[in-house]
C-alpha positions as CSV (number, residue, x, y, z in Angstrom):
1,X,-24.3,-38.7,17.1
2,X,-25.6,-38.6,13.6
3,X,-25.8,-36.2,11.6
4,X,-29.3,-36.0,10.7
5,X,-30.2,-36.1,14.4
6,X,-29.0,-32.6,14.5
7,X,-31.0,-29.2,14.3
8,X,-29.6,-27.9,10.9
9,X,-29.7,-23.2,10.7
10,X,-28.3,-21.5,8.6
11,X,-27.0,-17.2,9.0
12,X,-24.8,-15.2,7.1
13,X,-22.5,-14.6,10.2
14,X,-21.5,-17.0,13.0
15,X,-19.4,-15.4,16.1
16,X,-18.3,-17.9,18.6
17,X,-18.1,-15.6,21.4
18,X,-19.6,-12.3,22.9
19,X,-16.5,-11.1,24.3
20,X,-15.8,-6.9,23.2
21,X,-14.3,-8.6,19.8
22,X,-17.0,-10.4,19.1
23,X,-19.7,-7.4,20.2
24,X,-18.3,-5.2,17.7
25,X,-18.0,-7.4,14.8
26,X,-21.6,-8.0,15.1
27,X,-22.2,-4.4,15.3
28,X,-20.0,-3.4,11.9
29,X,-21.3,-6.5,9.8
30,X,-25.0,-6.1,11.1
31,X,-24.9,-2.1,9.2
32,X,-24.6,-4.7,6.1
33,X,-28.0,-6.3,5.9
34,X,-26.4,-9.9,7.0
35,X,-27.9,-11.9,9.1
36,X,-25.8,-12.8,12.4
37,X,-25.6,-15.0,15.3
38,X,-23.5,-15.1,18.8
39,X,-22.7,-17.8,20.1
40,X,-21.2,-17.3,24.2
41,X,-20.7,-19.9,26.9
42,X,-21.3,-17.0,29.3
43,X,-19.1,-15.9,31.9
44,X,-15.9,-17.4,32.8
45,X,-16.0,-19.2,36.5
46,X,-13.9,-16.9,39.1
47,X,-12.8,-13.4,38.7
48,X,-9.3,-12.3,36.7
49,X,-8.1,-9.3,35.2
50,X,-8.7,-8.7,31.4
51,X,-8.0,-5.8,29.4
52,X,-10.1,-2.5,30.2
53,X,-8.3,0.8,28.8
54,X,-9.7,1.8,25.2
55,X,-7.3,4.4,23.0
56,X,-9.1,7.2,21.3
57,X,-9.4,5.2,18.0
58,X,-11.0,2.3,19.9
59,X,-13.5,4.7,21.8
60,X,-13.7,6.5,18.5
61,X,-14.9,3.0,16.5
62,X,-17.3,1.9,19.3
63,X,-19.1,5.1,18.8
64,X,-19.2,5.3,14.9
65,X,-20.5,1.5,15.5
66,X,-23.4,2.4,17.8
67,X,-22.0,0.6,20.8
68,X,-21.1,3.3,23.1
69,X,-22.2,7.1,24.2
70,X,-19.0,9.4,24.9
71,X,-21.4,10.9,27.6
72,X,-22.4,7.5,28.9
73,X,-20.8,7.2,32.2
74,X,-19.7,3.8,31.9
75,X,-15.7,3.8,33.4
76,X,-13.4,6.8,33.1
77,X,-12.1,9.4,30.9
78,X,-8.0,9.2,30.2
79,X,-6.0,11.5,28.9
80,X,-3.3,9.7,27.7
81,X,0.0,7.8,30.0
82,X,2.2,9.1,33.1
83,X,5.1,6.9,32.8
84,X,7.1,6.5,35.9
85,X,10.8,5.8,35.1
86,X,12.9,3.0,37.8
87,X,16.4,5.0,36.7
88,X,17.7,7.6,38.4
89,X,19.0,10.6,37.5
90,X,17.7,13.4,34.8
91,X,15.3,10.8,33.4
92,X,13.7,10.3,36.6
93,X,10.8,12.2,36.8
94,X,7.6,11.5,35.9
95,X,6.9,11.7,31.9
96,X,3.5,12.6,31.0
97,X,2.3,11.6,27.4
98,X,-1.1,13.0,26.4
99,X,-3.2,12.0,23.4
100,X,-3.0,15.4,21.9
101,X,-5.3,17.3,19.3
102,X,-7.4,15.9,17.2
103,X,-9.1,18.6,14.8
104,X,-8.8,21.1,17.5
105,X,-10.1,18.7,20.0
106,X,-8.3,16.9,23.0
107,X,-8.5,13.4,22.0
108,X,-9.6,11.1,24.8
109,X,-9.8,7.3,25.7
110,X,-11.5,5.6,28.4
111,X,-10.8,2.9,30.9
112,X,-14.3,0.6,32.4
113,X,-14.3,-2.1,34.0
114,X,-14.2,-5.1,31.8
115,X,-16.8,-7.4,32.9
116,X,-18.9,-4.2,32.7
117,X,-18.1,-3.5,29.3
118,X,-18.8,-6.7,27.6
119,X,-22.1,-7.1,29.0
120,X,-22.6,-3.9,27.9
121,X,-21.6,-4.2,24.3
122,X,-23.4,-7.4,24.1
123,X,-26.8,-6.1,25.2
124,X,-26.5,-3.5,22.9
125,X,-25.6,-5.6,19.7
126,X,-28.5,-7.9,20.6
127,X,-30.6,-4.9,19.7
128,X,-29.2,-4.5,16.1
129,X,-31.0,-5.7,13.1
130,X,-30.0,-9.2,11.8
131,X,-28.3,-9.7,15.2
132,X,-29.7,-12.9,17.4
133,X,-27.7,-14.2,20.6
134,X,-27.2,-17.9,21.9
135,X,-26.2,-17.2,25.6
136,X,-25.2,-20.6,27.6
137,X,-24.5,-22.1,23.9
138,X,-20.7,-23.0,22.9
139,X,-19.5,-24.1,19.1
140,X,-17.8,-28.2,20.0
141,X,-16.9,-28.5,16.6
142,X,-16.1,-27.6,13.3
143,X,-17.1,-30.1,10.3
144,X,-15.7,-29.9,6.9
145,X,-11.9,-28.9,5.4
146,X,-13.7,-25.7,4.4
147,X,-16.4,-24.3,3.7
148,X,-16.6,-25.3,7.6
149,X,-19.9,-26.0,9.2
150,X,-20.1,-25.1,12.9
151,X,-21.6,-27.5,15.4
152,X,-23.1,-25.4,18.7
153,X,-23.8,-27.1,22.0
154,X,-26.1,-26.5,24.4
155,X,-28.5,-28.1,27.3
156,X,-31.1,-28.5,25.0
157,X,-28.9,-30.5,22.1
158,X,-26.5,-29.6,19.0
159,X,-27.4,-27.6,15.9
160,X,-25.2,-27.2,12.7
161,X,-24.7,-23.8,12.3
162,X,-23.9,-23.2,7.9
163,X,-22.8,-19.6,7.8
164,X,-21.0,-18.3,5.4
165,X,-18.4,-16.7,7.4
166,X,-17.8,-17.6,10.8
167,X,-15.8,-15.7,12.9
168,X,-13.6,-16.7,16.0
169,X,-13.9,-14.1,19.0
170,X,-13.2,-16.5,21.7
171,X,-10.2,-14.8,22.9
172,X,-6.3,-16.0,23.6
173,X,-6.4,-19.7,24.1
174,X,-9.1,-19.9,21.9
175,X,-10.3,-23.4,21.0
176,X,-11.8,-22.3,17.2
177,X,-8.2,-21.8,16.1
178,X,-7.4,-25.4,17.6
179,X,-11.0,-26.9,15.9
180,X,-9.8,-25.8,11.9
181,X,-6.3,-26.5,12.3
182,X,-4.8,-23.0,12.3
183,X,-1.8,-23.8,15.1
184,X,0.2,-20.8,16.8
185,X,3.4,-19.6,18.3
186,X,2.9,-19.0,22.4
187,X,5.5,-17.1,24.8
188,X,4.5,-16.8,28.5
189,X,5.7,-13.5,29.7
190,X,4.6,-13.0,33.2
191,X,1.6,-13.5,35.0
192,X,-0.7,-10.2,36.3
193,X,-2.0,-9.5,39.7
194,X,-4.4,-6.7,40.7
195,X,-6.3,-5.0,43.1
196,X,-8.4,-2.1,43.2
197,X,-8.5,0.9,45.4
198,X,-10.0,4.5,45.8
199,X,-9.1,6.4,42.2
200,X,-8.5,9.7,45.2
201,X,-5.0,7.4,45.5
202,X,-3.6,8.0,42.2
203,X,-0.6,10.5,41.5
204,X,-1.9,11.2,38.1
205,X,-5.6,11.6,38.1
206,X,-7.3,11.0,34.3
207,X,-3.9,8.7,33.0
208,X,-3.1,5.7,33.1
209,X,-0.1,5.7,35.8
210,X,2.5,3.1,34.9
211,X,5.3,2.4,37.2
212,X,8.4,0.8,35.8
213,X,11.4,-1.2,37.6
214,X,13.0,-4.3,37.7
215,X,10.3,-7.4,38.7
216,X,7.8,-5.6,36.1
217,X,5.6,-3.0,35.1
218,X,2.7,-2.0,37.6
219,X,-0.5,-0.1,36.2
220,X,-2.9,2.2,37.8
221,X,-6.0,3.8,36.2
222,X,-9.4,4.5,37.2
223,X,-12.2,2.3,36.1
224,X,-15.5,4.7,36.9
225,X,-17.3,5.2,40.1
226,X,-14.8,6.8,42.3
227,X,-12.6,3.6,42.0
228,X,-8.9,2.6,40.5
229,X,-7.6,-0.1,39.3
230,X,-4.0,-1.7,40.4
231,X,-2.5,-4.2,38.2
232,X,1.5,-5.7,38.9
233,X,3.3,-8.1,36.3
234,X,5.2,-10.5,37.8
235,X,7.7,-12.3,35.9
236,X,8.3,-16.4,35.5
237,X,9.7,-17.7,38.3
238,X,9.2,-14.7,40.6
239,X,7.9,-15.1,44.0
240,X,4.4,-12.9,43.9
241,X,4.7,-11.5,47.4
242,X,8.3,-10.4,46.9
243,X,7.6,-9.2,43.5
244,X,4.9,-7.2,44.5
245,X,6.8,-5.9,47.3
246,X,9.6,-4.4,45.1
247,X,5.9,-3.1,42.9
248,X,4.8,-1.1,45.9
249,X,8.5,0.6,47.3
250,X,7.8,2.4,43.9
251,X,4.5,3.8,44.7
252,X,3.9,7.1,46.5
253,X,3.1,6.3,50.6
254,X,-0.9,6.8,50.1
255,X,-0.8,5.1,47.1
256,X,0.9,2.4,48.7
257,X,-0.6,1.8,52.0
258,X,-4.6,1.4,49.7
259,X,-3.1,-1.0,48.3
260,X,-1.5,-3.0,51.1
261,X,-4.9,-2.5,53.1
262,X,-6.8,-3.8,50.0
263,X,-4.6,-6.9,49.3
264,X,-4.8,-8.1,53.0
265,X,-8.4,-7.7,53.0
266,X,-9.4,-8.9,49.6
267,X,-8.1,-12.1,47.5
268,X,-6.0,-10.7,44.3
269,X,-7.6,-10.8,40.2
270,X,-5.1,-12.6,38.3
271,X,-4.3,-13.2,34.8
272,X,-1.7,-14.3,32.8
273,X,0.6,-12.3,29.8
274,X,1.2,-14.3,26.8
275,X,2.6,-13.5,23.1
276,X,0.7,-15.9,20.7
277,X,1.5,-15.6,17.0
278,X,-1.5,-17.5,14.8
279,X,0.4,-19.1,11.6
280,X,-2.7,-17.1,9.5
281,X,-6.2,-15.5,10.5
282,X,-8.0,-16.8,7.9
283,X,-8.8,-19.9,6.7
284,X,-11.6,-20.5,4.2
285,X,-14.6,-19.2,5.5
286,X,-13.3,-18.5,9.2
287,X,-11.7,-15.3,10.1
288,X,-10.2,-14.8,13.9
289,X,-10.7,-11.5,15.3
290,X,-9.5,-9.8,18.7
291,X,-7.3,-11.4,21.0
292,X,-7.8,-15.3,19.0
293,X,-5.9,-13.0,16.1
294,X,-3.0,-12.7,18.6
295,X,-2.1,-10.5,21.5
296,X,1.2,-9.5,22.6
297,X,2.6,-8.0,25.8
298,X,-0.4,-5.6,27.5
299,X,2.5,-2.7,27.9
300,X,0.9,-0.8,25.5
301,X,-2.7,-1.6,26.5
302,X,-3.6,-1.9,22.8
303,X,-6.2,-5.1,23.2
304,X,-9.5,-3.5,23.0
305,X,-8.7,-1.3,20.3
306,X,-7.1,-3.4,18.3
307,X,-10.5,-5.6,18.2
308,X,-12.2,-3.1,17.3
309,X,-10.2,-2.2,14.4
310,X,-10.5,-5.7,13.3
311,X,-14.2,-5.3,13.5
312,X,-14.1,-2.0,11.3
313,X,-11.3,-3.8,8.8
314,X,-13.7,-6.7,8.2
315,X,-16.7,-4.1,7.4
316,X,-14.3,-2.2,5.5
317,X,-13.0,-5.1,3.4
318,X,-16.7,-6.5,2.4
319,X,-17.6,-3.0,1.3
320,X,-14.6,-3.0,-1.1
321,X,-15.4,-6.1,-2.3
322,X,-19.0,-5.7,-2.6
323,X,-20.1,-6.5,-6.4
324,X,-23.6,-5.5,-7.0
325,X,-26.0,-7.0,-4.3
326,X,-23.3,-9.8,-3.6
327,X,-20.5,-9.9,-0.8
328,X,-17.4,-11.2,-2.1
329,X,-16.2,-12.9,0.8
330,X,-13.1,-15.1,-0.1
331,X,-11.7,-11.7,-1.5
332,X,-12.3,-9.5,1.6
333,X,-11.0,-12.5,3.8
334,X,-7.7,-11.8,2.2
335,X,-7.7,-8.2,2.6
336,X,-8.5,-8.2,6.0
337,X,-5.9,-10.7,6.8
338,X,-3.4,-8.4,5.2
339,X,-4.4,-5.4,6.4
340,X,-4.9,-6.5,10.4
341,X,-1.2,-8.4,9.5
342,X,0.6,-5.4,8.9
343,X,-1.2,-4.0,12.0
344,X,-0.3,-6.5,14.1
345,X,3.5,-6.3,13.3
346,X,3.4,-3.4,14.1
347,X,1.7,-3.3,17.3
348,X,3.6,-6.8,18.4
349,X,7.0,-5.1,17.8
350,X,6.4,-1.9,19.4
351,X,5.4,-3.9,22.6
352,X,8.1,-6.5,22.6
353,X,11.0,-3.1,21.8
354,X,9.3,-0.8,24.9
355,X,9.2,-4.4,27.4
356,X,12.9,-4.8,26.0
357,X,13.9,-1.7,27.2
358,X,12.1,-1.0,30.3
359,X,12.5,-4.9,31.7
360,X,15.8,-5.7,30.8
361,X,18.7,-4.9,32.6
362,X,21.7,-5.1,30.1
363,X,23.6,-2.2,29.1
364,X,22.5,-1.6,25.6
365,X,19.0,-2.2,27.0
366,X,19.5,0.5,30.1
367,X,20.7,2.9,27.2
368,X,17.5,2.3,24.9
369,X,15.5,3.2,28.1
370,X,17.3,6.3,28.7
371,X,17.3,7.0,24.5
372,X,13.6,6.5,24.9
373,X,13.4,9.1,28.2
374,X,15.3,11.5,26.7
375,X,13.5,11.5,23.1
376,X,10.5,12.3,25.2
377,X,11.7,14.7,27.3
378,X,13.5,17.3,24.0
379,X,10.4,16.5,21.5
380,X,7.1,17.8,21.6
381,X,6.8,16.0,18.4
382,X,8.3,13.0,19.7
383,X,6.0,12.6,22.2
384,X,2.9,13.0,20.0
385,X,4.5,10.2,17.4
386,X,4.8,7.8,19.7
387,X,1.2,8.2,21.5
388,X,-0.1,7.5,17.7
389,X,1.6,4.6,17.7
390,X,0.8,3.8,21.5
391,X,-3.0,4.0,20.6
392,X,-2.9,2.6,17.2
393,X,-3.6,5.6,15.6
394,X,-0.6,5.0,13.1
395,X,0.1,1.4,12.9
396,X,2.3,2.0,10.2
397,X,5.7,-0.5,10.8
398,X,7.4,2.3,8.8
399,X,6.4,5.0,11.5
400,X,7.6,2.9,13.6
401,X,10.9,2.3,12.3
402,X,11.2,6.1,12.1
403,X,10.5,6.7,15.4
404,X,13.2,4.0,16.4
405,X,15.6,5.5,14.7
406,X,15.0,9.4,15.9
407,X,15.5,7.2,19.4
408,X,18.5,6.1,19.1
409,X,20.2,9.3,17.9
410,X,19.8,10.2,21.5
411,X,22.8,8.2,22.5
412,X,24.8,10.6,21.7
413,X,23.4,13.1,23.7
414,X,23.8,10.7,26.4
415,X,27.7,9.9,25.6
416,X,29.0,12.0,28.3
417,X,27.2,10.5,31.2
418,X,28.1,7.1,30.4
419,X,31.5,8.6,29.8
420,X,31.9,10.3,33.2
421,X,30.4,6.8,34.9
422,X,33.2,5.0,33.1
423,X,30.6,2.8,30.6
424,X,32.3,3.5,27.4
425,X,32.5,-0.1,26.5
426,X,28.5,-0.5,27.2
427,X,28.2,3.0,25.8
428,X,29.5,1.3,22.4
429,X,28.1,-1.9,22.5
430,X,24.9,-0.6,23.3
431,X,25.0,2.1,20.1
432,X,25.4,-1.7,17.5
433,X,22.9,-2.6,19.0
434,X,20.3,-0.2,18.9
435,X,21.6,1.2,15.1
436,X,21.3,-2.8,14.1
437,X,18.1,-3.0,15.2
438,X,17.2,0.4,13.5
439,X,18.3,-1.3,10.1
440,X,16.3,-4.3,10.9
441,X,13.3,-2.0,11.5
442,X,14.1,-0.3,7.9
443,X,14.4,-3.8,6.2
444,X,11.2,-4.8,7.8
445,X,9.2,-1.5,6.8
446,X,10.8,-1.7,2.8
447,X,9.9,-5.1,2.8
448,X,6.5,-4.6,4.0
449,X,6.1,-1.6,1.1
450,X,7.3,-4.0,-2.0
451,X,4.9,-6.4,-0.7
452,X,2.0,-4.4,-0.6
C-alpha cells in the first residue's frame, strides 16, 4: 500500500494499548493539556490469569490520577501478606506482614479482578480531556528510524498516526518493542494455574495468603463479591496435576476441598511467568511502559503498581522539563528511563533473591529462607522494611542491599540448629554465600549512587 493512500492524524500522545499501563498513562499525561489517543485490539480470545493485587502506592497513584474511588467497591481491600513457610520447625508458622502506618493511617491495597479493572480504567480515561479511544484498532507498524510514525489498523483501513511520543503499553510479549528494534532478554520461569472459590475459604481473610513449598508458590486473595482467587506456579517440566497436588496437601482441609470441587467442575485460567529484560525503554520518541518495560517473577505481586509508577514518572519527568509553554520531550525520555531503571533493578532483584530462597532447595538457599523467617519473626522493623520494598514504596537498590545484609546476620542466630542437625559444612557454605551476595548488593547500590 502506498503511502498517500493512507489516512494521515496527528496527537501529541499515541498509546498502543488500553491495558491498566496504558489507562493510566493517559490519565497522568491528559492533566498536561496534550492531546492523546488509545489505540486497543480489545480483549484477548480465551480467559487467563493476569495480575490483579495493587500495593498501597499503586491504589494511592490511581486515585491522585482520577482513575479510582477508595470507596468504590470494585475487588477487595488487603491488608498486606500471610506468608505460609514449607519448613518445619520454629519458622513454621504463619508470618503475617501488614502494610503498616502511613501518617497515622493503616495503609491499604486492593485486589479486583483484572478483566474488571481494565475496563474500568479505560472507560474512565475515555472521559478525560484530550483523551480519544480506537477500540478494535491495532498499531501494524512503525515507519521511520525515529522520529517513528505509527501505522494503526483497523476494518475500516490504515491511518498514520505522527505523535510526538508514542508510548508502548501492550504488555509482556509486546510487538512495539519488536516493531523499533529494541530486542530483550526472556527467562520462562513457570507457568500459572488458577481457580477461584468462596473468599469464606481463606485462612487469612483481607491478605493475600501465599503458600510456599517445593513445586512452587500458590496464592490466594479475594477479588470482590464474596469470591477468592487461587493461583499455583508450576515449574518447567512439572506435570500440572501432580504439581498442583503437592499445592493443595499444603492448604488447610476447607480450603482444599473448594478448590478440588472447583477444578473438577470448571476448566483452569492459565498464564505463563516470564523474566524479560528490554536492552532500553526508550528509543527516540517511543517510551515502553508497564509490563512491555519488563516484568519479573509475580512473587512480589508488584505488576500493577509498578505501571502505575511509570505512568506518574513520565508526568513527573515532562513537568521537570517543561520550558515555558513547551514539553521537552527528548530530555524527559531520559529521565524517565533512568528513574523507572533504577526501579526496576530493584524490583527484578528483590523477586529473583525471595524465588531463590523460597524455590530452591540447596543448603545455602534453605538457610537464606530460614535468615529471611527469622529476620521477620525478631523485627518489627524488619518486617515494615521489607513490605516497603514489597509494595514499592522504597525502591531504593540501596534499601535493598541493607535489608539483605540485616538478613543474613541471622545465620548466626541460626548456627546451633544446623549445628545440632549435623549441617556445619552447609552452615558455612551457605554463610559465602549469602555475605558474597550482600557485597554484590553493596557494589551494585554504590555503583548505582556514583552514577546518579
Amino acid at each position: 500500500m502506498k503511502n498517500d493512500t493512507i489516512d494521515r492524524e496527528v496527537v501529541d500522545v499515541l498509546i498502543a494499548g488500553g491495558s491498566i499501563a496504558g489507562a493510566a498513562a493517559a490519565a497522568a499525561l491528559s492533566k498536561l493539556g496534550l492531546s492523546i489517543l488509545i489505540v486497543e485490539p480489545g480483549p484477548a480470545p480465551g480467559r487467563r490469569l493476569a495480575g490483579e493485587l495493587i500495593h498501597p502506592p499503586g491504589i494511592e497513584g490511581l486515585c491522585e490520577l482520577g482513575l479510582l474511588d477508595e470507596n468504590e467497591p470494585l475487588g477487595s481491600a488487603v491488608s498486606g501478606f500471610a506468608i505460609f513457610p514449607a519448613n518445619q520447625g520454629e519458622e513454621s508458622d504463619c508470618m503475617i506482614l501488614p502494610y503498616g502506618e502511613s501518617k497515622g493511617k493503616l495503609r491499604c491495597g486492593m485486589a479486583i479482578e483484572h478483566t474488571l479493572l481494565k475496563e474500568h480504567l479505560l472507560e474512565r480515561v475515555a472521559t478525560f480531556p484530550g483523551v480519544s479511544t480506537r477500540i478494535g484498532s491495532r498499531v501494524t507498524a512503525m515507519e521511520g528510524e525515529g522520529p517513528f510514525v505509527a501505522v494503526v489498523s483497523s476494518a475500516d483501513g490504515d491511518t498514520r498516526v505522527e505523535a510526538r511520543l508514542i508510548l508502548g503499553a501492550d504488555g509482556p510479549m509486546s510487538q512495539m518493542r519488536k516493531m523499533v528494534g529494541i530486542s530483550h532478554v526472556t527467562q520462562r520461569y513457570s507457568g500459572m494455574m488458577g481457580a477461584e472459590v468462596e473468599e469464606k475459604y481463606l485462612p487469612h481473610a483481607g491478605y493475600g495468603n501465599i503458600f510456599l513449598n517445593p513445586v512452587g508458590v500458590a496464592y490466594a486473595y479475594a477479588i470482590g463479591g464474596g469470591r477468592a482467587r487461587i493461583m499455583f506456579e508450576v515449574l518447567r517440566d512439572a506435570d500440572p496435576k501432580e504439581s498442583i497436588r503437592t499445592h493443595l496437601s499444603f492448604f488447610p482441609d476447607s480450603l482444599r476441598e473448594a478448590v478440588e470441587q472447583n477444578m473438577d467442575e470448571n476448566k483452569p485460567l492459565a498464564a505463563a511467568n516470564y523474566c524479560i529484560i528490554p536492552e532500553a525503554s526508550v528509543k527516540s520518541n517511543f517510551a515502553l511502559v508497564g509490563d512491555a518495560r519488563g516484568c519479573c517473577h509475580p512473587l512480589t505481586a508488584s505488576g500493577i503498581t509498578a505501571a502505575v509508577k511509570d505512568a506518574l514518572i513520565l508526568r513527573d519527568s515532562l513537568m521537570e522539563t517543561k520550558r515555558g509553554d513547551q514539553f521537552n520531550f527528548n530530555a524527559a525520555l531520559r529521565r524517565f528511563s533512568r528513574i523507572c531503571g533504577r526501579l526496576q533493578l530493584t524490583r527484578r532483584t528483590l523477586a529473583e533473591e525471595l524465588r531463590e530462597a523460597f524455590l530452591s532447595q540447596t543448603p545455602s538457599d534453605l538457610l537464606l529462607n530460614q535468615c529471611i523467617f527469622s529476620y521477620w519473626r525478631k523485627s518489627a522493623n524488619g518486617r515494615m522494611r521489607s513490605m516497603e520494598l514489597l509494595s514499592m514504596l522504597d525502591s531504593s537498590i540501596y534499601s535493598l542491599a541493607v535489608q539483605y545484609a540485616l538478613v543474613a546476620l541471622h545465620v548466626f542466630r541460626l548456627f546451633p540448629r544446623w549445628a545440632k542437625e549435623k549441617k556445619l559444612s552447609a552452615w558455612f557454605m551457605g554463610v559465602f554465600k549469602l555475605f558474597s551476595k550482600s557485597l554484590e548488593f553493596q557494589h551494585t547500590a554504590l555503583t548505582q549512587w556514583l552514577k546518579a
